[in-house]
Structures are given as structure tokens and as C-alpha cells.
C-alpha positions, 0 to 999 in steps of 0.5 A, a space after each residue: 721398138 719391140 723389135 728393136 728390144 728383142 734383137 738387143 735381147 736375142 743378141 744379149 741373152 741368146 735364142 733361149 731367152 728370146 724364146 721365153 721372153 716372146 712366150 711371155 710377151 704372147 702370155 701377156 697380149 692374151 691376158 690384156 686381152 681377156 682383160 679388155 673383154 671383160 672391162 668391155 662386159 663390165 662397162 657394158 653391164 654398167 651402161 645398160 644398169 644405167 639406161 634401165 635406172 633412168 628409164 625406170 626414174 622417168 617412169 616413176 616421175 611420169 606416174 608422179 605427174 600424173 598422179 598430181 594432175 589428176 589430184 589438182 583436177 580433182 581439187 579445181 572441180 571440187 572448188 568449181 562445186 564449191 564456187 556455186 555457193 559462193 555470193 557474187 554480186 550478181 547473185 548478192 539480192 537472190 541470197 539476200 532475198 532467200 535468207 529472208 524467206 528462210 531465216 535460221 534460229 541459231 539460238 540454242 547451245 550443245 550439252 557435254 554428250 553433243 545434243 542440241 539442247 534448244 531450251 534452257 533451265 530458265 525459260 
């Protein structure tokens, strides 16, 4: 089709106006050219960006996760710690039985300041 286009050209306008005309045509491949280079640099710049975000994005959710686990390991031995106080009803005559070998008085008040005050005005 080029061909064709420059022959109708060259028979048209003469050897000058074929001359400039492939000058330009050249002009033109070289720009599209140094053109397509740098969409190429652009478009490769984007997907490295891109790769390093996602990597960067795994990492951070890695470290989330890992952070998570060590707080829900840390929150399953705390409450392992705390099971041992709990009353089973394995344990249920063991505590009974060391409640009444320890009883506690809780019969007293607290003052404003926060001091526990064991007796009172009348007694």
C-alpha cells in the first residue's frame, strides 16, 4: 500500500515531493520508534513498581500475621494459666474443702482515701 501510495505520489508531484515525502515517512518511523522505546521503559518501570508494591504488601501481611499469632498464642497460654484456678468438677471437693480450711472475712468497708477500714464507729 506504501508503495502504491508513493508511485501515485512520485507520478503526481515529481521526484522532489517523492523525496521529502520518504523524508518524512523516515522522520516518522524514527519517532514512532523512539516513541514505542520509551512506552516500553514506561510500562516496564510500571510492572516492576507494581511487583515491588505486591511484594512489599505480602510482606506486610506476613508480619500482620505473624504478629496475630504470636498475640493469640500469648492470649491461649494466659488463659491455659488462668484454667488452673478454674473449679472442675474433679477439683469441686478439693476447693470446697480448702475454702473451709481458709475462710476469708469480707466483712469490712474502704474509707474516700481507699483504706480499708475493718471496724466501724458503733462497734
Amino acid at each position: 500500500m506504501r508503495k502504491s501510495r508513493e508511485a501515485r505520489l512520485a507520478k503526481e508531484y515529481g521526484k522532489e515531493a517523492m523525496e521529502e515525502h520518504q523524508a518524512l515517512m523516515a522522520w516518522n518511523d524514527a519517532e514512532n520508534a523512539r516513541l514505542r522505546k520509551k512506552r516500553e521503559e514506561r510500562l516496564r518501570r510500571e510492572e516492576e513498581e507494581l511487583q515491588d508494591r505486591k511484594l512489599q504488601g505480602a510482606l506486610n501481611h506476613a508480619r500482620l500475621m505473624e504478629e496475630f499469632l504470636k498475640q493469640k498464642e500469648q492470649e491461649v497460654l494466659q488463659l491455659q494459666e488462668e484454667a488452673r484456678n478454674f473449679i472442675t468438677p474433679e477439683n469441686l471437693d478439693e476447693r470446697i474443702q480448702e475454702c473451709l480450711d481458709n475462710p476469708r472475712n469480707y466483712n469490712f468497708a474502704i474509707d474516700k482515701e481507699g483504706r480499708v477500714v475493718k471496724r466501724s464507729v458503733l462497734s
